[in-house]
PALO-284400 format. One line per 5 residues: for each residue y negated, z negated, x negated of C-alpha. Coordinates in steps of 0.5 Angstrom, whole numbers, padded with zeros to 4 digits. Example, Ala and Ser with C-alpha at 12.3 -4.5 7.8 and 13.67 -1.06 7.14 Angstrom:
2
0009:-0016:-0025; 0002:-0014:-0027
***
This chain:
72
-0055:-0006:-0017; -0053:-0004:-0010; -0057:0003:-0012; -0051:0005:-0014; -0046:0004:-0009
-0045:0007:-0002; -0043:0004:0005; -0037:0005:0008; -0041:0010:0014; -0044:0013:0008
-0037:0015:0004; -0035:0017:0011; -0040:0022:0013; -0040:0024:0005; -0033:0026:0005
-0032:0028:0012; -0028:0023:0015; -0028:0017:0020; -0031:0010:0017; -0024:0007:0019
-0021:0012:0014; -0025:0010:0009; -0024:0003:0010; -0017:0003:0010; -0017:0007:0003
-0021:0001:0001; -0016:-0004:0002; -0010:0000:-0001; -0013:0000:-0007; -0014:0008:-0008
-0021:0008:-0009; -0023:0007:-0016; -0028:0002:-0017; -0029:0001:-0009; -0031:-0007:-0009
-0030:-0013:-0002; -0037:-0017:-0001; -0034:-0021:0006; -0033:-0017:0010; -0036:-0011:0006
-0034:-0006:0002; -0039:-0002:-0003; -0036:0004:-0006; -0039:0008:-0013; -0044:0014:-0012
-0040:0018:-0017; -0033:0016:-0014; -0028:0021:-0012; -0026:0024:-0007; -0018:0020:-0006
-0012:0026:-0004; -0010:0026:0003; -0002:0024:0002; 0000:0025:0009; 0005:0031:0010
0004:0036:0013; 0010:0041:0012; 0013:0038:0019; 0018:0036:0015; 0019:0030:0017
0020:0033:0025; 0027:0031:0028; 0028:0027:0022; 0033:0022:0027; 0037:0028:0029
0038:0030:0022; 0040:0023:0020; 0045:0023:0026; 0048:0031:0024; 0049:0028:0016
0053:0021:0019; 0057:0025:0024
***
């Protein structure tokens, strides 16, 4: 049965980033199929990779400023 799961070092190293990464992924529930054992995660072989949702268009610099501009 465990033949068909990965650890969490092995997903990281699998889809280059780091175990917390991956972890975190787990708990929020974005890995398909991703299963807790205690304090242990086992993650399917054939599991794809999640999209990073991060922003990277630097859209969210000087938000602060925006929202003061708008208010003023």
């Amino acid at each position: 049965m465990m033949n068909d799961y990965l650890t969490i070092k092995e997903t990281a190293e699998k889809w280059e980033l780091t175990p917390r990464r991956v972890q975190k992924m787990c708990s929020d529930g974005r890995i398909e199929g991703a299963v807790k054992f205690g304090r242990d995660w086992a993650i399917p072989i054939n599991a794809e990779k999640p999209k990073d949702g991060r922003m990277t268009t630097g859209e969210y610099k000087d938000w602060r400023k925006k929202i003061r501009k708008k208010t003023e």
